[in-house]
PDB file of N, CA, C and O in Angstrom:
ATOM      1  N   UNK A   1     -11.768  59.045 -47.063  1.00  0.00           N
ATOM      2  CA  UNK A   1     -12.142  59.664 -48.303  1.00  0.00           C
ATOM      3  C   UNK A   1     -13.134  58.743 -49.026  1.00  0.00           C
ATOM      4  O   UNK A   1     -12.802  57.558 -49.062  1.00  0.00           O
ATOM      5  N   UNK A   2     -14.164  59.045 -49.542  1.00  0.00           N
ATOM      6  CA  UNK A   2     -15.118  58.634 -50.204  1.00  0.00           C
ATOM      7  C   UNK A   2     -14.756  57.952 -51.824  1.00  0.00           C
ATOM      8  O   UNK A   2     -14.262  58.595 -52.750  1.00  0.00           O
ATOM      9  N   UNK A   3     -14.982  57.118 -51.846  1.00  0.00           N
ATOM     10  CA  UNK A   3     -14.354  55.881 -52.897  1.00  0.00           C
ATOM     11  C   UNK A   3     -15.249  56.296 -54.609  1.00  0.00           C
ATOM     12  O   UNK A   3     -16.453  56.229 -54.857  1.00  0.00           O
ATOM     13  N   UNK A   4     -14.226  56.664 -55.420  1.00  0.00           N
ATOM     14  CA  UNK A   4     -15.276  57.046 -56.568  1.00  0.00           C
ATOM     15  C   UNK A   4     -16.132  55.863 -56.937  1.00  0.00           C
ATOM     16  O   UNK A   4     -16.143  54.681 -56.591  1.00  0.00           O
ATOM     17  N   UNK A   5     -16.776  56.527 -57.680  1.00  0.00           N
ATOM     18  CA  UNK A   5     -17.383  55.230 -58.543  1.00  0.00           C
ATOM     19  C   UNK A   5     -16.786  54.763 -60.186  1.00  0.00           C
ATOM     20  O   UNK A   5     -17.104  53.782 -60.860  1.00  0.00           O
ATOM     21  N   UNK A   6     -15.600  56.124 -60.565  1.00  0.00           N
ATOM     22  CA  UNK A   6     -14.946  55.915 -61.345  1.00  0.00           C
ATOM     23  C   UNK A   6     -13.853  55.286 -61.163  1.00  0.00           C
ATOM     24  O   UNK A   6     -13.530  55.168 -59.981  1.00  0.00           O
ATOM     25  N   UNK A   7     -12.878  54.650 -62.252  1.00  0.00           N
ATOM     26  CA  UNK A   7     -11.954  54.793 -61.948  1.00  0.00           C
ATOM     27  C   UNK A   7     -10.529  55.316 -62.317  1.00  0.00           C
ATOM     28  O   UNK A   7     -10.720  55.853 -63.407  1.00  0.00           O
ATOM     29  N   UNK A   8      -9.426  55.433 -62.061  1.00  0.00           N
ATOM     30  CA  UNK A   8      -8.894  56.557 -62.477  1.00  0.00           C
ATOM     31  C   UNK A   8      -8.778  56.617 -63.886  1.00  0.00           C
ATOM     32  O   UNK A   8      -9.156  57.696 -64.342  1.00  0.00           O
ATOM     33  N   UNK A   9      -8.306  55.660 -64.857  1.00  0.00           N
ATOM     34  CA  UNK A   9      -8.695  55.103 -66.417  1.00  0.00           C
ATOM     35  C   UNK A   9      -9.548  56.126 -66.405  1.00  0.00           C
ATOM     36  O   UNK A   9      -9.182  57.302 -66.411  1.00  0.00           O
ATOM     37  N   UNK A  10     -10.755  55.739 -66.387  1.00  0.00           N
ATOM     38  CA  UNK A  10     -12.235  56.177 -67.258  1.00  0.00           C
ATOM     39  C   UNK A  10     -11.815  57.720 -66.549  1.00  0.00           C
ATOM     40  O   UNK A  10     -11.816  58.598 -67.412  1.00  0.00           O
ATOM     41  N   UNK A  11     -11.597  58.029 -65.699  1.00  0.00           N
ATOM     42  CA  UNK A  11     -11.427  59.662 -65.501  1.00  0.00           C
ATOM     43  C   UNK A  11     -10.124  60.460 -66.288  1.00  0.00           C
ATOM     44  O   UNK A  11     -10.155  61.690 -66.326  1.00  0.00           O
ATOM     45  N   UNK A  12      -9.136  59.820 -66.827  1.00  0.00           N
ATOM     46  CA  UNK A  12      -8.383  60.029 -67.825  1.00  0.00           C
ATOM     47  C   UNK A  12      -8.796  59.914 -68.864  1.00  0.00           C
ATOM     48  O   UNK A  12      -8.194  60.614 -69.677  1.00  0.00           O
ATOM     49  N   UNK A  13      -9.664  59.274 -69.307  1.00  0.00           N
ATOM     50  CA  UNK A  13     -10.360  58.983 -70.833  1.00  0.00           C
ATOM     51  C   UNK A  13     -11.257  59.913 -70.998  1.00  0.00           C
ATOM     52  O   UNK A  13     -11.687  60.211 -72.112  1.00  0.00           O
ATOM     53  N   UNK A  14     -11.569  60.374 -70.100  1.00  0.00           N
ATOM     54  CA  UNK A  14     -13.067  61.318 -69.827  1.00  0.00           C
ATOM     55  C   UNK A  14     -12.185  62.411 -70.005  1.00  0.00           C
ATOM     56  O   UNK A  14     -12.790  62.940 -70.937  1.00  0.00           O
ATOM     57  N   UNK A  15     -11.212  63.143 -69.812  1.00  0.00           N
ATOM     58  CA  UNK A  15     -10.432  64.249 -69.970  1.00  0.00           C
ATOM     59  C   UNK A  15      -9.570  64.553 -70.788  1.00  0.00           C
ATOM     60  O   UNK A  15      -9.067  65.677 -70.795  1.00  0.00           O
ATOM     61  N   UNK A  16      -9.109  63.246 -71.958  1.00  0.00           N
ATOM     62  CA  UNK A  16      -8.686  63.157 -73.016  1.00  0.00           C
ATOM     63  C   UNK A  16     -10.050  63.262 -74.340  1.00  0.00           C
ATOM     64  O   UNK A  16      -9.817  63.802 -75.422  1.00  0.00           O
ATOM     65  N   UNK A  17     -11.051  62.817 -74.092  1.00  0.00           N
ATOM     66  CA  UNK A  17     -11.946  62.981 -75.128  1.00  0.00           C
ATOM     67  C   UNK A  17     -12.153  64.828 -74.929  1.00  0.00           C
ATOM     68  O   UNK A  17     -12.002  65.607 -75.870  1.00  0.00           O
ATOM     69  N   UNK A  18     -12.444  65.168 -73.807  1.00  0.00           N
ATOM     70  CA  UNK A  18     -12.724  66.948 -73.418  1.00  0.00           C
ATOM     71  C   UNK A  18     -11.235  67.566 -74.289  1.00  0.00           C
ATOM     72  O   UNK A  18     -11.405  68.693 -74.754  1.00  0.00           O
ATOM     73  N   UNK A  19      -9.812  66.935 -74.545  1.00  0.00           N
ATOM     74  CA  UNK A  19      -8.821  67.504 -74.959  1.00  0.00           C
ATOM     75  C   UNK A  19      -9.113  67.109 -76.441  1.00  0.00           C
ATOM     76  O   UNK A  19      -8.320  67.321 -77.358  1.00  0.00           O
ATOM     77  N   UNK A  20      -9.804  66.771 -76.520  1.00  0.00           N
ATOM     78  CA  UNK A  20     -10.007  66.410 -78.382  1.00  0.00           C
ATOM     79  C   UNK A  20     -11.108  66.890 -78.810  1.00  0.00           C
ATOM     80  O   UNK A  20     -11.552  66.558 -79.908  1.00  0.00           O
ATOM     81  N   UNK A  21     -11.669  67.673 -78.083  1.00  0.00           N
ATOM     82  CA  UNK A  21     -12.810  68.946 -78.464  1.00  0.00           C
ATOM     83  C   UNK A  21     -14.369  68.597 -78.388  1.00  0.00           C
ATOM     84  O   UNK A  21     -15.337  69.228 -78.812  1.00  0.00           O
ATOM     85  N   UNK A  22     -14.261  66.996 -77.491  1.00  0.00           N
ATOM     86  CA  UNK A  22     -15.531  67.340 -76.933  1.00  0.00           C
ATOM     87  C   UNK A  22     -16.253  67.842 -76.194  1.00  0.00           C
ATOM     88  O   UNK A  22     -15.829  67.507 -75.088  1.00  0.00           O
ATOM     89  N   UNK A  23     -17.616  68.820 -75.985  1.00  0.00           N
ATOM     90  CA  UNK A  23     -17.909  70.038 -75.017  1.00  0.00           C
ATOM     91  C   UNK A  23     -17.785  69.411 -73.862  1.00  0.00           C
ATOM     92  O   UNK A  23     -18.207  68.256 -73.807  1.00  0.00           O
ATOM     93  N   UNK A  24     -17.238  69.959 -72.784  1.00  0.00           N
ATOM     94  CA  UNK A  24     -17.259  69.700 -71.415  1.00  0.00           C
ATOM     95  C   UNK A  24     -18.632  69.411 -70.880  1.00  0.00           C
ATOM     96  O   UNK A  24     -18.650  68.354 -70.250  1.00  0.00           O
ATOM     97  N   UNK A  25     -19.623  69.944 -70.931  1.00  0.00           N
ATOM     98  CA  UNK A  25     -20.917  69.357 -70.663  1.00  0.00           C
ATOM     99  C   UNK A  25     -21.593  68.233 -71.625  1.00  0.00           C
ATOM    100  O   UNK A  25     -22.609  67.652 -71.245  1.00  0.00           O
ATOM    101  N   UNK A  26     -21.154  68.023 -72.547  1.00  0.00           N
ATOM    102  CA  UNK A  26     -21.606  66.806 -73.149  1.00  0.00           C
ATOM    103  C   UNK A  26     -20.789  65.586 -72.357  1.00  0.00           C
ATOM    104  O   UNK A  26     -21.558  64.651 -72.131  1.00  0.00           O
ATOM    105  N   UNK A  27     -19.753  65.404 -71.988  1.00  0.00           N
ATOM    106  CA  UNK A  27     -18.717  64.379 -71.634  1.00  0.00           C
ATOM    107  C   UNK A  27     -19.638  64.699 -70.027  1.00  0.00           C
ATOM    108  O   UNK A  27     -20.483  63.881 -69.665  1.00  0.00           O
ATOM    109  N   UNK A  28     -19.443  65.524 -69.473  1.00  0.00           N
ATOM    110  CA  UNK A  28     -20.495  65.536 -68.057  1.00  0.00           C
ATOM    111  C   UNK A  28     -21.607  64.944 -68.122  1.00  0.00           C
ATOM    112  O   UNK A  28     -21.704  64.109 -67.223  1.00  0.00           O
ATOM    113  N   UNK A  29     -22.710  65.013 -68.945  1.00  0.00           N
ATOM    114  CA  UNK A  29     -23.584  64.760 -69.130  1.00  0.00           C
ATOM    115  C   UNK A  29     -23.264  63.166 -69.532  1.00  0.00           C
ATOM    116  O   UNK A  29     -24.084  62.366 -69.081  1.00  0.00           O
ATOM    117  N   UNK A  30     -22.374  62.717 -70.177  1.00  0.00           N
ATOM    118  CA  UNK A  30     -22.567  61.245 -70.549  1.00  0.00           C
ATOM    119  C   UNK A  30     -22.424  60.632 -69.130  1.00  0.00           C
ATOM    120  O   UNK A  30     -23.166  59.817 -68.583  1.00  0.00           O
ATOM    121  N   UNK A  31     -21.182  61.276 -68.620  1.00  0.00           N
ATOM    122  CA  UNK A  31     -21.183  60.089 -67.384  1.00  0.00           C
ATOM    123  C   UNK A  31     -21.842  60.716 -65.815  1.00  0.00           C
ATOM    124  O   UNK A  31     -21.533  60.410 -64.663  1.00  0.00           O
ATOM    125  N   UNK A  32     -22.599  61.452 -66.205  1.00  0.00           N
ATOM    126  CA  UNK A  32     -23.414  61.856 -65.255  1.00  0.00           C
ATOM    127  C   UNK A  32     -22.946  62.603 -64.057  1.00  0.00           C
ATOM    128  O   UNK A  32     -23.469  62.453 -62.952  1.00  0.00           O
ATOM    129  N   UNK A  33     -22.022  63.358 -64.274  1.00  0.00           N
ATOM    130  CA  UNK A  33     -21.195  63.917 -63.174  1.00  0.00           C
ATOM    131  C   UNK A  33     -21.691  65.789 -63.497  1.00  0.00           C
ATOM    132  O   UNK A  33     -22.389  66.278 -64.385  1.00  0.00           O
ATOM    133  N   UNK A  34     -21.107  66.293 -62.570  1.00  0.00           N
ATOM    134  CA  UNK A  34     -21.406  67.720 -62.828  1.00  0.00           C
ATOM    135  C   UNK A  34     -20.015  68.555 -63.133  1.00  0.00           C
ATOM    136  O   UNK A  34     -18.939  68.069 -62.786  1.00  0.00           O
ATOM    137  N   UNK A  35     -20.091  69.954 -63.860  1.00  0.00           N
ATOM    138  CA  UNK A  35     -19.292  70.196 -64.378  1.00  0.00           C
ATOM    139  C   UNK A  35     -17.828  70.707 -63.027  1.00  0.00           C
ATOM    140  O   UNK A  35     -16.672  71.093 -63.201  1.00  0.00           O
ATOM    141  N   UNK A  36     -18.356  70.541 -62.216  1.00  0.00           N
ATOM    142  CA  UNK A  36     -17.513  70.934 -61.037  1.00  0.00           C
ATOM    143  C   UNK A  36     -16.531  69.835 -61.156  1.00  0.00           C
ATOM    144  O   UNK A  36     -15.388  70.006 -61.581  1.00  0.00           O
ATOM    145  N   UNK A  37     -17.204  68.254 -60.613  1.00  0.00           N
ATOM    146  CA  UNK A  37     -16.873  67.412 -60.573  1.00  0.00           C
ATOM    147  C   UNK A  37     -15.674  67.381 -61.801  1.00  0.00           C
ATOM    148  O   UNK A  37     -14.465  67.414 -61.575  1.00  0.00           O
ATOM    149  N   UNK A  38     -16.189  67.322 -62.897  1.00  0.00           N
ATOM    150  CA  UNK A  38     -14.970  67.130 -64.353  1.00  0.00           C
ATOM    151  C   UNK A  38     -13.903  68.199 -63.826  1.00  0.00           C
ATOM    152  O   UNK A  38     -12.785  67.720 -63.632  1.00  0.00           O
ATOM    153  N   UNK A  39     -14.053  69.573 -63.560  1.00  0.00           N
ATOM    154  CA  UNK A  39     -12.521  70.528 -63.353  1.00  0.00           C
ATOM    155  C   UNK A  39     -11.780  70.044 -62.285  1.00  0.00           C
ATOM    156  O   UNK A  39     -10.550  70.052 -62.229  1.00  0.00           O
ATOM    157  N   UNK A  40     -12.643  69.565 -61.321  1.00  0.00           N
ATOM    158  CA  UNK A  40     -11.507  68.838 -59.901  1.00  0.00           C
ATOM    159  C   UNK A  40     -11.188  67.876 -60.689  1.00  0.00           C
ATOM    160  O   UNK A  40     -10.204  67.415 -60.112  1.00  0.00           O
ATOM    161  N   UNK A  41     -11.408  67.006 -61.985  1.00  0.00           N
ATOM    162  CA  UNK A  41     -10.591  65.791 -62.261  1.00  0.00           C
ATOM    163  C   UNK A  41      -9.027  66.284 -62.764  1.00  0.00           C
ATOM    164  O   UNK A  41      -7.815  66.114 -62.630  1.00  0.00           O
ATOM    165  N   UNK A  42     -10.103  67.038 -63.450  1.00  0.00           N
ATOM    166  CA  UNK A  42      -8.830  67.918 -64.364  1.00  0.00           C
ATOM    167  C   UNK A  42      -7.747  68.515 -63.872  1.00  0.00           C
ATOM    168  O   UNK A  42      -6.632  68.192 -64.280  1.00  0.00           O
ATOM    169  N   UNK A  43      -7.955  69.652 -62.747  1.00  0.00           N
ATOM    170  CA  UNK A  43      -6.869  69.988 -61.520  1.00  0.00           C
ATOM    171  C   UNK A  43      -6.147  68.600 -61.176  1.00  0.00           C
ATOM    172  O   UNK A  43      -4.929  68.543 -61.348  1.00  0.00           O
ATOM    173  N   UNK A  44      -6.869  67.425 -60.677  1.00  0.00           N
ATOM    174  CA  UNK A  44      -5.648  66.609 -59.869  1.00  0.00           C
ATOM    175  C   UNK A  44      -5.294  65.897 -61.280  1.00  0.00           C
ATOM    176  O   UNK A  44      -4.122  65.523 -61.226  1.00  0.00           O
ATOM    177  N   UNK A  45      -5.853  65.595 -62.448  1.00  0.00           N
ATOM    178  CA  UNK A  45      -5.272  63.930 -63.598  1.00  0.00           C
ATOM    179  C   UNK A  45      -5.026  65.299 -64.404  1.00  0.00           C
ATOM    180  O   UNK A  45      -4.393  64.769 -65.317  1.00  0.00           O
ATOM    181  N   UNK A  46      -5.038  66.115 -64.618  1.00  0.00           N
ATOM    182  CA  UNK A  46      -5.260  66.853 -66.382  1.00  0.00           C
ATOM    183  C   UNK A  46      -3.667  66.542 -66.990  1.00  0.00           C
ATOM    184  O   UNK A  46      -2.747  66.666 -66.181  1.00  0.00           O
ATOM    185  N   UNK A  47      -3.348  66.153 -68.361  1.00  0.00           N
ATOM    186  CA  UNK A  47      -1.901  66.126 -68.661  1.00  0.00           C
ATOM    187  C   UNK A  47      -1.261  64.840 -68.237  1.00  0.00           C
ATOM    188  O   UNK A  47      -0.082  64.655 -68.540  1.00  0.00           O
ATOM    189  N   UNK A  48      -2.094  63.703 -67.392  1.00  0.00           N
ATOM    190  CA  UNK A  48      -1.776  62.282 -67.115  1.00  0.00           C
ATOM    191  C   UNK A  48      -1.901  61.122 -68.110  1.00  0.00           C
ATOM    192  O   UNK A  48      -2.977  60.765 -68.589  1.00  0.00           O
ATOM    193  N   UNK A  49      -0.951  60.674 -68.329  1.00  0.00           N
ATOM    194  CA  UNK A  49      -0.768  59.146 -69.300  1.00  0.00           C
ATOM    195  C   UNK A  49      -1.530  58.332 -67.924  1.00  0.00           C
ATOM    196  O   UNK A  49      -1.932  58.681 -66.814  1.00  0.00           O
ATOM    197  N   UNK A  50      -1.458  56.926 -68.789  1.00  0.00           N
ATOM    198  CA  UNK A  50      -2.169  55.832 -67.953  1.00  0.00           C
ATOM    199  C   UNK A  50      -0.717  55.266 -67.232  1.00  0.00           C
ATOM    200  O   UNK A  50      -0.734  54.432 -66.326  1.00  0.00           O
ATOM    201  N   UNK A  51       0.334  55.763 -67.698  1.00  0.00           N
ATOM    202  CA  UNK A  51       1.352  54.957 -66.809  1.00  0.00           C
ATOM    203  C   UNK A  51       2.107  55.846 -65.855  1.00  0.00           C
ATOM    204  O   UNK A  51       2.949  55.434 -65.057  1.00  0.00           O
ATOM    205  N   UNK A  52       1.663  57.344 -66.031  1.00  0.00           N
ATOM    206  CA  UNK A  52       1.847  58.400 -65.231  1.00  0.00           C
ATOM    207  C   UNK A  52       1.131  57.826 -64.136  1.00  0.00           C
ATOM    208  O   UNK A  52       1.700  57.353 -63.153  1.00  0.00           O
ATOM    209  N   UNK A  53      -0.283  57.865 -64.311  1.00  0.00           N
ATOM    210  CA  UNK A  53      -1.203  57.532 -63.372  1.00  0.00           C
ATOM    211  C   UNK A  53      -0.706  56.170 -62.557  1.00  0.00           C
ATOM    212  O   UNK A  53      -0.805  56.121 -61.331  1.00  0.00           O
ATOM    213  N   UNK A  54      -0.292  55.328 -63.152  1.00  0.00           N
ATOM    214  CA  UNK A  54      -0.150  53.972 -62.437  1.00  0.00           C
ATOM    215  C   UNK A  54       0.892  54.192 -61.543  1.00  0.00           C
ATOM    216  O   UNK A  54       0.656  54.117 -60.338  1.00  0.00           O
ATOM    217  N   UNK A  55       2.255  54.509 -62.034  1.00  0.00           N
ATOM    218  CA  UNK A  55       3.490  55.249 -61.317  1.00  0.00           C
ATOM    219  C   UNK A  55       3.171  56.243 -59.999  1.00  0.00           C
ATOM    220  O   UNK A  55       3.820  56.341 -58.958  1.00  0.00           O
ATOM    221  N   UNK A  56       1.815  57.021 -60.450  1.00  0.00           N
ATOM    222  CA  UNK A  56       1.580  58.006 -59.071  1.00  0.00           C
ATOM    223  C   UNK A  56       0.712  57.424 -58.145  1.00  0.00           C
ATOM    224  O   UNK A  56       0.805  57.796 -56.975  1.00  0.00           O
ATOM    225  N   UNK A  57      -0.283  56.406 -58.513  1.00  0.00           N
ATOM    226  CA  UNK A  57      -0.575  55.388 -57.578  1.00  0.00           C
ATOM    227  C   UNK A  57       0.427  54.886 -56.562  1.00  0.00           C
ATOM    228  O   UNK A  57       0.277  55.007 -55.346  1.00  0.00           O
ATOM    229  N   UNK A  58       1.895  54.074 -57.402  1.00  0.00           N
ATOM    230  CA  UNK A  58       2.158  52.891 -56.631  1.00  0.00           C
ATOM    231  C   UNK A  58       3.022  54.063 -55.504  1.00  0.00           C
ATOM    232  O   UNK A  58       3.305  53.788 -54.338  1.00  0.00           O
ATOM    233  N   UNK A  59       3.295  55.237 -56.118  1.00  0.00           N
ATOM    234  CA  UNK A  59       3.746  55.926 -55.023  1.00  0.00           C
ATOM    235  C   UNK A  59       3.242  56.358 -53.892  1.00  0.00           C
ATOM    236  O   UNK A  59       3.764  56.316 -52.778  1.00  0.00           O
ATOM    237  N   UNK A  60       2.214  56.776 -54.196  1.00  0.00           N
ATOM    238  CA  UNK A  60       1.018  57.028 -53.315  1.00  0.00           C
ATOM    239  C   UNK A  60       1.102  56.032 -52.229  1.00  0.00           C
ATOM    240  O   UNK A  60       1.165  56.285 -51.026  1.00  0.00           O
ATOM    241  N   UNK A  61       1.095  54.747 -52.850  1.00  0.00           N
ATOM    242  CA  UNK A  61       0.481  53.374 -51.682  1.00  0.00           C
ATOM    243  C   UNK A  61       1.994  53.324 -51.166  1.00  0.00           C
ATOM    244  O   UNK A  61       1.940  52.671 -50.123  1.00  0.00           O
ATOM    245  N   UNK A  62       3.507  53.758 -51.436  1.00  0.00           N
ATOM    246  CA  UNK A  62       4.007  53.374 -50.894  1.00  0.00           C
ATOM    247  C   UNK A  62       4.564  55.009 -49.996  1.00  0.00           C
ATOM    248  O   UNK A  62       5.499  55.031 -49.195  1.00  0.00           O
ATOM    249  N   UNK A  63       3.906  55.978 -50.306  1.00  0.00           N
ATOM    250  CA  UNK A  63       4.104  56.820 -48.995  1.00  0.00           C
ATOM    251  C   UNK A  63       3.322  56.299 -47.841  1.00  0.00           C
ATOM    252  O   UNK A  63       3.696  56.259 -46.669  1.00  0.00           O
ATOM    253  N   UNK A  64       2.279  55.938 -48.294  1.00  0.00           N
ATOM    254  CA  UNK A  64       1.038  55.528 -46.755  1.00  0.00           C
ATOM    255  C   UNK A  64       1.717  54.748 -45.958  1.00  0.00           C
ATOM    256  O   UNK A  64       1.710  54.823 -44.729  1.00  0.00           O
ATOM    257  N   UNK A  65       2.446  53.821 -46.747  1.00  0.00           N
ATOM    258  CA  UNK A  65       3.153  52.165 -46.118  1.00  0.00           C
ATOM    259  C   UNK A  65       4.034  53.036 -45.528  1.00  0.00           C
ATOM    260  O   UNK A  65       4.161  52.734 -44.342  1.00  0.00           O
ATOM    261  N   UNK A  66       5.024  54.450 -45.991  1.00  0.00           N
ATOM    262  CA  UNK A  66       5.923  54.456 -45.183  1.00  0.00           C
ATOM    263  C   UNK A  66       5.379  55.592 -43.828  1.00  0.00           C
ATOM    264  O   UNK A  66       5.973  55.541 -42.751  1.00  0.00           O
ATOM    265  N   UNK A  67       4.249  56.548 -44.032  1.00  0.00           N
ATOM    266  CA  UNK A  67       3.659  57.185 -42.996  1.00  0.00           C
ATOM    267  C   UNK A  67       3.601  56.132 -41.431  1.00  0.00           C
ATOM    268  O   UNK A  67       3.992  56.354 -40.285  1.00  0.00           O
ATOM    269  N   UNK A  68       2.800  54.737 -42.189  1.00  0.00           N
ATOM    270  CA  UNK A  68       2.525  53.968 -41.531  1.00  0.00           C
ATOM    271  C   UNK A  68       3.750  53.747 -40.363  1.00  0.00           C
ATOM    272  O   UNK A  68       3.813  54.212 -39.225  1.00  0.00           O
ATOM    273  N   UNK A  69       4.552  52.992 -40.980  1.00  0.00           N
ATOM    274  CA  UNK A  69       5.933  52.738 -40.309  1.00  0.00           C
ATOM    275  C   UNK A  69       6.748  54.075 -39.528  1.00  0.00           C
ATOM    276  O   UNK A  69       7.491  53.988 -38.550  1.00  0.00           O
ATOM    277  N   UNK A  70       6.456  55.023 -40.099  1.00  0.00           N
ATOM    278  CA  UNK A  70       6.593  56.594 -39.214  1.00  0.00           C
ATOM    279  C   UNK A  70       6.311  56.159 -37.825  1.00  0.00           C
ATOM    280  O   UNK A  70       7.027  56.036 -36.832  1.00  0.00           O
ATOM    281  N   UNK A  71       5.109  55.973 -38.045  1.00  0.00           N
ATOM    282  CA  UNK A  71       4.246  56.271 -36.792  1.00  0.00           C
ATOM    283  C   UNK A  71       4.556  55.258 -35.735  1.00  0.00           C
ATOM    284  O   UNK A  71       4.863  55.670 -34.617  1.00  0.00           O
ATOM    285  N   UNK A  72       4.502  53.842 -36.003  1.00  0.00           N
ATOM    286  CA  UNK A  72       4.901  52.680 -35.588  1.00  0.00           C
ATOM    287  C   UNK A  72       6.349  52.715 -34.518  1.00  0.00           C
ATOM    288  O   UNK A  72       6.544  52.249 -33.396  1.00  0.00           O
ATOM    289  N   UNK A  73       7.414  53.682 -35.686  1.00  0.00           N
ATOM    290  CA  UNK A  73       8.416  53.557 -35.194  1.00  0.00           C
ATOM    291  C   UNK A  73       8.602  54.740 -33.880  1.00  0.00           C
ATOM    292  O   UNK A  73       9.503  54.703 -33.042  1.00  0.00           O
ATOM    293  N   UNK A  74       7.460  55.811 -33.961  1.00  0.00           N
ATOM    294  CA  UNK A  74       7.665  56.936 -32.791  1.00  0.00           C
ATOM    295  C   UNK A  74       7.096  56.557 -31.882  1.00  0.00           C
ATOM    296  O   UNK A  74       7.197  57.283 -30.893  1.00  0.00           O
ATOM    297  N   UNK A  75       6.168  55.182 -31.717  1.00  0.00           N
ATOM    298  CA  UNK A  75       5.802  54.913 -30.740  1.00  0.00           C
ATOM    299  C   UNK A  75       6.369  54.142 -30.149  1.00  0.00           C
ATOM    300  O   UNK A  75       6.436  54.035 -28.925  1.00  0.00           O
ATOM    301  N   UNK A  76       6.942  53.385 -31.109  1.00  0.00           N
ATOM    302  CA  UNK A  76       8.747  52.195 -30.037  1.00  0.00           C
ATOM    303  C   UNK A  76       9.264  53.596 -29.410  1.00  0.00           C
ATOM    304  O   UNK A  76       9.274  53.837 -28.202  1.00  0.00           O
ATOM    305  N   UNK A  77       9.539  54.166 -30.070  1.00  0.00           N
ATOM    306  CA  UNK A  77      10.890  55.289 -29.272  1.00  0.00           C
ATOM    307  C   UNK A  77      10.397  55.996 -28.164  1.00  0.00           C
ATOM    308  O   UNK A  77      11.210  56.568 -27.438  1.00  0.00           O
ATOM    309  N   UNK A  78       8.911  56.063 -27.859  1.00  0.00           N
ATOM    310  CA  UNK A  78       8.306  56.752 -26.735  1.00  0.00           C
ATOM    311  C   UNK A  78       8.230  55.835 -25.752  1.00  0.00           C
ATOM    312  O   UNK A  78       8.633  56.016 -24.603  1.00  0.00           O
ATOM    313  N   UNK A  79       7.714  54.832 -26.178  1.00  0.00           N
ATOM    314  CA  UNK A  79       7.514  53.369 -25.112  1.00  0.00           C
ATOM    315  C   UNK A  79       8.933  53.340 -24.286  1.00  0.00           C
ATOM    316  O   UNK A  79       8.900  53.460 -23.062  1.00  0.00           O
ATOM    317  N   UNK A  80      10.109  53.188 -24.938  1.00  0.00           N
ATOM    318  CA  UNK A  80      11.200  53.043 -25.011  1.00  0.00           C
ATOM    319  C   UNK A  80      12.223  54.225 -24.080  1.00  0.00           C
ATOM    320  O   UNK A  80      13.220  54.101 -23.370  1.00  0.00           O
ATOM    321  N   UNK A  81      11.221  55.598 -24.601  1.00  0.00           N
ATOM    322  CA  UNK A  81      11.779  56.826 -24.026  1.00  0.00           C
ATOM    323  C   UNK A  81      11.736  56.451 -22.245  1.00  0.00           C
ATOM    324  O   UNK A  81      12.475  56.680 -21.288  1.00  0.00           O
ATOM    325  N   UNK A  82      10.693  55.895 -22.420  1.00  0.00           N
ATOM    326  CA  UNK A  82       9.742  55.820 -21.091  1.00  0.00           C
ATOM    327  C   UNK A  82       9.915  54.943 -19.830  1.00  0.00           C
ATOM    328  O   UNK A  82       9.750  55.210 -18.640  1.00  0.00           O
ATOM    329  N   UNK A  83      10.312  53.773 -20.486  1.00  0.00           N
ATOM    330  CA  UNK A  83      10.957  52.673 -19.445  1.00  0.00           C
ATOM    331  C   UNK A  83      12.452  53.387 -19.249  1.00  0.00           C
ATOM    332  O   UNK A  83      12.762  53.591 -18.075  1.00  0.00           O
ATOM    333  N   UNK A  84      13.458  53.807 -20.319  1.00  0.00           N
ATOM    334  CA  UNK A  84      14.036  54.085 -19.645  1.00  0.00           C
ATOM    335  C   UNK A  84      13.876  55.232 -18.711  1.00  0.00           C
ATOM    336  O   UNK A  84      14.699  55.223 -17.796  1.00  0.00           O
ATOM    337  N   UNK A  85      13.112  56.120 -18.708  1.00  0.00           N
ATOM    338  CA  UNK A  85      12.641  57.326 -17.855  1.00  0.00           C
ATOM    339  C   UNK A  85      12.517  56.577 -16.656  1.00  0.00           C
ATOM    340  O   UNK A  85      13.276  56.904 -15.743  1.00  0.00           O
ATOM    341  N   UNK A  86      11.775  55.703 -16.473  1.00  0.00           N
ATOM    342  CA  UNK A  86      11.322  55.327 -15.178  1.00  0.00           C
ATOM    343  C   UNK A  86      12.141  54.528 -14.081  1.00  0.00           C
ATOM    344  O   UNK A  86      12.018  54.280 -12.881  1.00  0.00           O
ATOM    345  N   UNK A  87      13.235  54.193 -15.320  1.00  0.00           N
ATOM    346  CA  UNK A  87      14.685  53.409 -14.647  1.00  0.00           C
ATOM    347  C   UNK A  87      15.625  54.312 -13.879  1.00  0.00           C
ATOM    348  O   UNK A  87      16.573  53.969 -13.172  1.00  0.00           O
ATOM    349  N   UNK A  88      15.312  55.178 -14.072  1.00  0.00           N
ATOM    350  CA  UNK A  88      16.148  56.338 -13.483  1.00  0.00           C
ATOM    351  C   UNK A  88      15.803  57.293 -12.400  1.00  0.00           C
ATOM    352  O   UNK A  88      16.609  58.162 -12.064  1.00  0.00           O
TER     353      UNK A  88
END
């Protein structure tokens, strides 16, 4: 996935000033994004605190860590499936 150039902060701040009645194309226009860009922020952050956000980060990094170990562990059990397969 392609790495913003924002970060999630300033894309919460950017969607809290739009909730306090500044025009959606003026707040686009400041940070140079297009108005598409601002509603996909809004769909995934809209209604996010900064400690919402931090909380759904560290979860985030710790599903990957556990995908990771998923995977790790189905390949012991195949390796594993396998020698014993061949013992037999």
């Amino acid at each position: 996935m392609k790495k913003s150039r924002f970060t999630e902060e300033q894309i919460v701040f950017a969607l809290k000033q739009a909730e306090l009645g500044t025009p959606v194309p003026e707040v686009c226009r400041k940070l140079g994004i297009s108005d598409a860009t601002f509603y996909t922020w809004r769909k995934k952050y809209g209604g996010i605190s900064p400690s919402e956000l931090k909380h759904m980060r560290q979860l985030e990094e710790e599903n990957l860590r556990l995908k990771k170990l998923v995977v790790d562990l189905s390949l012991d059990k195949a390796m594993l499936q396998d020698v014993l397969a061949k013992k037999t």
